[in-house]
N, C-alpha and C positions, 0 to 999 in steps of 0.2 A: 504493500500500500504506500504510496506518494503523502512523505509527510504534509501537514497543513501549511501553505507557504510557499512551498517549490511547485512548481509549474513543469508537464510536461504536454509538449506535441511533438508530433513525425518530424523528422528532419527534414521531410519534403517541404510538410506544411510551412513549416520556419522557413525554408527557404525559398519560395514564394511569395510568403508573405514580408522579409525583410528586401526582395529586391523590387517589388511594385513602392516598398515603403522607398527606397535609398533613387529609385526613378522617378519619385514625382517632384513636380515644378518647387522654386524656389520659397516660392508664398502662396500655398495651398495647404489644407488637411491632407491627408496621406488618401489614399484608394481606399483603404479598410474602415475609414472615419464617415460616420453620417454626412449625407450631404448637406449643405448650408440649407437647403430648403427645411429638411428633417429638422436641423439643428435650432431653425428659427421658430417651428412651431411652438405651438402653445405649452405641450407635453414634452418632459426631458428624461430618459431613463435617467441620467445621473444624480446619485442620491444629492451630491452637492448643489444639486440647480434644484432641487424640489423647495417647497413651501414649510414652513415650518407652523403647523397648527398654531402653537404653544405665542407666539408672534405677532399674530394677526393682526393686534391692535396696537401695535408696536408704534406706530406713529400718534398716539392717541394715550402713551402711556409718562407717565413723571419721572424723573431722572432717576429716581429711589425705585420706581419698576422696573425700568429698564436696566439697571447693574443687578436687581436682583433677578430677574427673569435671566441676562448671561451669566448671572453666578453659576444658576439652576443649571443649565445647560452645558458649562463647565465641567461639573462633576463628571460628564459621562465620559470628559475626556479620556481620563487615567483608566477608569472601565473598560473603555474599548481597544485603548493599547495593550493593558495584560491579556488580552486573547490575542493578542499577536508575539508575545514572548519568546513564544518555541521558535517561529522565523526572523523574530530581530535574534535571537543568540546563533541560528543558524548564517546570520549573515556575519554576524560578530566573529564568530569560523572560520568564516570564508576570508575573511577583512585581516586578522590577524595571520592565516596563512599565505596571502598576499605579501603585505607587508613583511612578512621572514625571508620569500625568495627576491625583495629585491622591485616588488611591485607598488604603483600608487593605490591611494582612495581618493577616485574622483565623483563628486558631488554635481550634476546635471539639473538645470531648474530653473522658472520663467519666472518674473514675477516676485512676489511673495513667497512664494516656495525657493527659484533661487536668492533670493535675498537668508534665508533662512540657510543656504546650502553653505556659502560665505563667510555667515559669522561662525558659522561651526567649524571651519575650514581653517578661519583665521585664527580662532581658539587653537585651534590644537599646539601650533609651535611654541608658542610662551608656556602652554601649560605643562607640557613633554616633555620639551627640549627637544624636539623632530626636526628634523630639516623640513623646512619651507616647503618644498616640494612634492615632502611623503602625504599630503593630503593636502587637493587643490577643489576647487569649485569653478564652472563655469556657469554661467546666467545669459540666455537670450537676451542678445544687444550689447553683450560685452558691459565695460567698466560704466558707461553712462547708466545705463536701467540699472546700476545699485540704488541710485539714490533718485532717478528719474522714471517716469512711465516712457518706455521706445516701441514706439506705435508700427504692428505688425513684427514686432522681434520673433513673438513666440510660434508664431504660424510659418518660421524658416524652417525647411526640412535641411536645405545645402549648408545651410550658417552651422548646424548641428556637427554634420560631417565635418567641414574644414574645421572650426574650432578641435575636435576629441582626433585628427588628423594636425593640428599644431604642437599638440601635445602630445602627439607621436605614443597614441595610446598602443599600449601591448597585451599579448594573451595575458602578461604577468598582474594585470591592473583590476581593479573593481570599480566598477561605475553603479553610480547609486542614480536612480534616476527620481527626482522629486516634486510630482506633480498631484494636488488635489484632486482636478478631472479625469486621471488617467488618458485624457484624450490631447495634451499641450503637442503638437505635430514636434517642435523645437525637441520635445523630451525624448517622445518616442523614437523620432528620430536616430539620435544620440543613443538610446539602447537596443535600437535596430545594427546601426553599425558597429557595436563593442560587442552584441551579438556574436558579426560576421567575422570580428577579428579575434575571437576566441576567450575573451575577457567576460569575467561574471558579472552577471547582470543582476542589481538588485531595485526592485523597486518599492517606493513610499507612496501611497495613494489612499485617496479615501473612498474610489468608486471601484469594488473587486474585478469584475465582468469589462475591461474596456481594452485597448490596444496595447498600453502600456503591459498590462498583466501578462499577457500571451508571450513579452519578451523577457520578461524578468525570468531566471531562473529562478531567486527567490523574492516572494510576497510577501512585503506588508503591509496590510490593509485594516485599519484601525475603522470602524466603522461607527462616525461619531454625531451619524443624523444631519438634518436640516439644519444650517446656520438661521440665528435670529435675525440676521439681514440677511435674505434671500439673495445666495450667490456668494457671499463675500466672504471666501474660503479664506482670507489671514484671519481668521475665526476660530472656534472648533477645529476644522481640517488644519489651521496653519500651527495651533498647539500642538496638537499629537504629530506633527512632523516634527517639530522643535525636540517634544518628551524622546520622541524616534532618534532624532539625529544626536542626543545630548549619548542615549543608550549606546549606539553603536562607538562614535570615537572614544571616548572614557571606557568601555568593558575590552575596544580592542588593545590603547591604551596600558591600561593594566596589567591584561593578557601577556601585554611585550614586556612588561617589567618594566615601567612608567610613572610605577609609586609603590612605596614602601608602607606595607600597613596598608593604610588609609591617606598617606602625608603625599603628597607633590615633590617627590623629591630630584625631579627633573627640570621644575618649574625656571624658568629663565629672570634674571633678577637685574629687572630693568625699571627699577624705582624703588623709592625710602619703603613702600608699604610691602612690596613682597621682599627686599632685603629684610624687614623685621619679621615677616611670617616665615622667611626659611631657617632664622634662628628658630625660631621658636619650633619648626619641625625638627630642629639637628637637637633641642634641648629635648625633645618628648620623645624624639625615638631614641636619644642615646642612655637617655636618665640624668645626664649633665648638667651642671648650672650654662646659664644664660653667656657668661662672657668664657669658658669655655668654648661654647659652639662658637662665640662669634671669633674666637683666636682661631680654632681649628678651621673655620671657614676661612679666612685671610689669609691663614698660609695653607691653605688648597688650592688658592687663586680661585674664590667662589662658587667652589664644585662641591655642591653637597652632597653626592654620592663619595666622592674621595673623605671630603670633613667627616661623612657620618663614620666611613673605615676609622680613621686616624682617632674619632672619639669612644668608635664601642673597643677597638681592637690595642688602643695605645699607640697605633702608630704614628710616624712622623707622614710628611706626604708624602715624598718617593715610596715608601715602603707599601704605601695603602694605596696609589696606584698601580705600582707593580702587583701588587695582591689581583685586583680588581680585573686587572690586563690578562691575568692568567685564567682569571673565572668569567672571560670574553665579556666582562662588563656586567655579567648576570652579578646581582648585589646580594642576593640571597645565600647564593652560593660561593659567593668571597667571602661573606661573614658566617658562613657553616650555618646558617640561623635555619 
């Protein structure tokens, strides 16, 4: 039985359906996508274009209704992501096996979705210590739509290609594709072709049944109802992509041995607030007083993975680098702990 999550079809099928996808025009839907005529009618299969009973009089209601009617609705966020668990930790799998041979995590997304791919993206290196690189996001219409709407970005199928073709995506890579409709042409796109080039495909959506899905090797599909503004998925839909994308880098993260305990101990110390929070991590994982960690960190040259050696272990720095070098940097297993 096909775990909850993973997706399979024929290899025909797929292959079919990603070359009518990677041949159609520059600014259209894909061949597989509702025509515009369907798309405009009254009726939308997609649960995020539907109506939200609970709403109705949403324009008719007091400030004090309306944050508590989105409180209400709220809640079902965290609800609908733990039934998607088993396929965020299967992707969490996939992500940190990537990243061991040598592979990125690239984040795919229009909009508010990729707006949301980006800050995740950007989090990672300060929080790590990662290279830059090892997890990038793109966003239909490039650097302007972060901060701008770029009119017709998302309905590129070719912009898709050439951008995950700049970045000279590899079989070695995982592409997260992150779209509310599961129908963004820009997204699908993009996990049409990391498809063809042999790269795992995971996808974030909140409509199960659409094109997106059919390309994902693994699903996640948080199914969190009608937004109380009908349509406006940085809603609902835009939480449980955030609660999603928060899971995935932090458990893969970890996984690589990214933090000690519970502590940051990779975290990059580029200002007064996280220089006084990394002592405070070398003071709680070592048992040490406070100016302790801060000597041991100064002559680490600010590396709190060597500091924490030289304070559980007594060594000087050479000695708790050299330690560390031998145990390829795994810290667990340089402090025998």
């Amino acid at each position: 039985m096909t775990p909850r999550g993973v997706l399979t079809t024929s290899p025909q099928e797929h292959a079919v359906f990603v070359a009518n996808l990677l041949s159609a025009p520059a600014h259209s839907y894909n061949p597989v996508m509702p025509s515009r005529r369907k798309e405009h009618s009254r009726t939308d299969r997609r649960l995020t274009e539907k109506r939200n009973p609970a709403s109705k009089k949403l324009s008719r209601m007091s400030a004090l209704e309306i944050v508590r009617l989105m409180n209400r609705e709220d809640r079902k966020v965290a609800v609908a992501v733990a039934r998607e668990l088993p396929a965020i930790a299967r992707a969490v799998d996939a992500i940190v096996a990537a990243l061991r041979r040598g592979g990125r995590l690239m984040y795919v997304g229009a909009g508010s979705s990729g707006r949301l791919g980006i800050l995740d993206a950007a989090e990672c290196a300060p929080t790590f210590g990662t290279p830059p690189k090892m997890v990038q996001a793109l966003i239909a219409g490039g650097r302007r739509a972060i901060t701008t709407a770029v009119e017709g970005a998302e309905d590129s199928v070719s912009n898709a290609k050439r951008d995950l073709q700049t970045r000279r995506l590899s079989p070695n890579d995982v592409v997260v594709g992150i779209t509310a409709s599961g129908t963004t042409p820009y997204v699908v796109a993009a996990l049409a072709y990391a498809r063809k080039r042999g790269a795992m495909t995971v996808a974030i959506t909140a409509n199960r049944r659409t094109p997106l899905a059919r390309l994902a090797k693994i699903l996640i599909a948080p199914n969190v109802g009608p937004e109380a503004l009908t349509g406006s998925t940085r809603l609902k839909a835009g939480t449980s992509q955030k609660m999603v994308l928060n899971m995935l880098s932090t458990a893969a993260m970890v996984r690589l041995g990214h933090a000690y305990s519970n502590l940051m101990i990779d975290a990059v110390l580029t200002n007064q607030k996280l220089a006084g929070r990394a002592l405070r991590i070398l003071a709680d994982a070592s048992g040490k007083s406070m100016s302790a960690a801060e000597h041991a960190l100064r002559q680490s040259g600010h590396n709190m993975r060597t500091a924490l050696m030289m304070l559980k272990l007594g060594l000087d720095a050479t000695a708790a680098r050299k330690q560390l070098s031998a145990a390829k940097g795994d810290l667990r297993e340089a402090l025998a702990d």
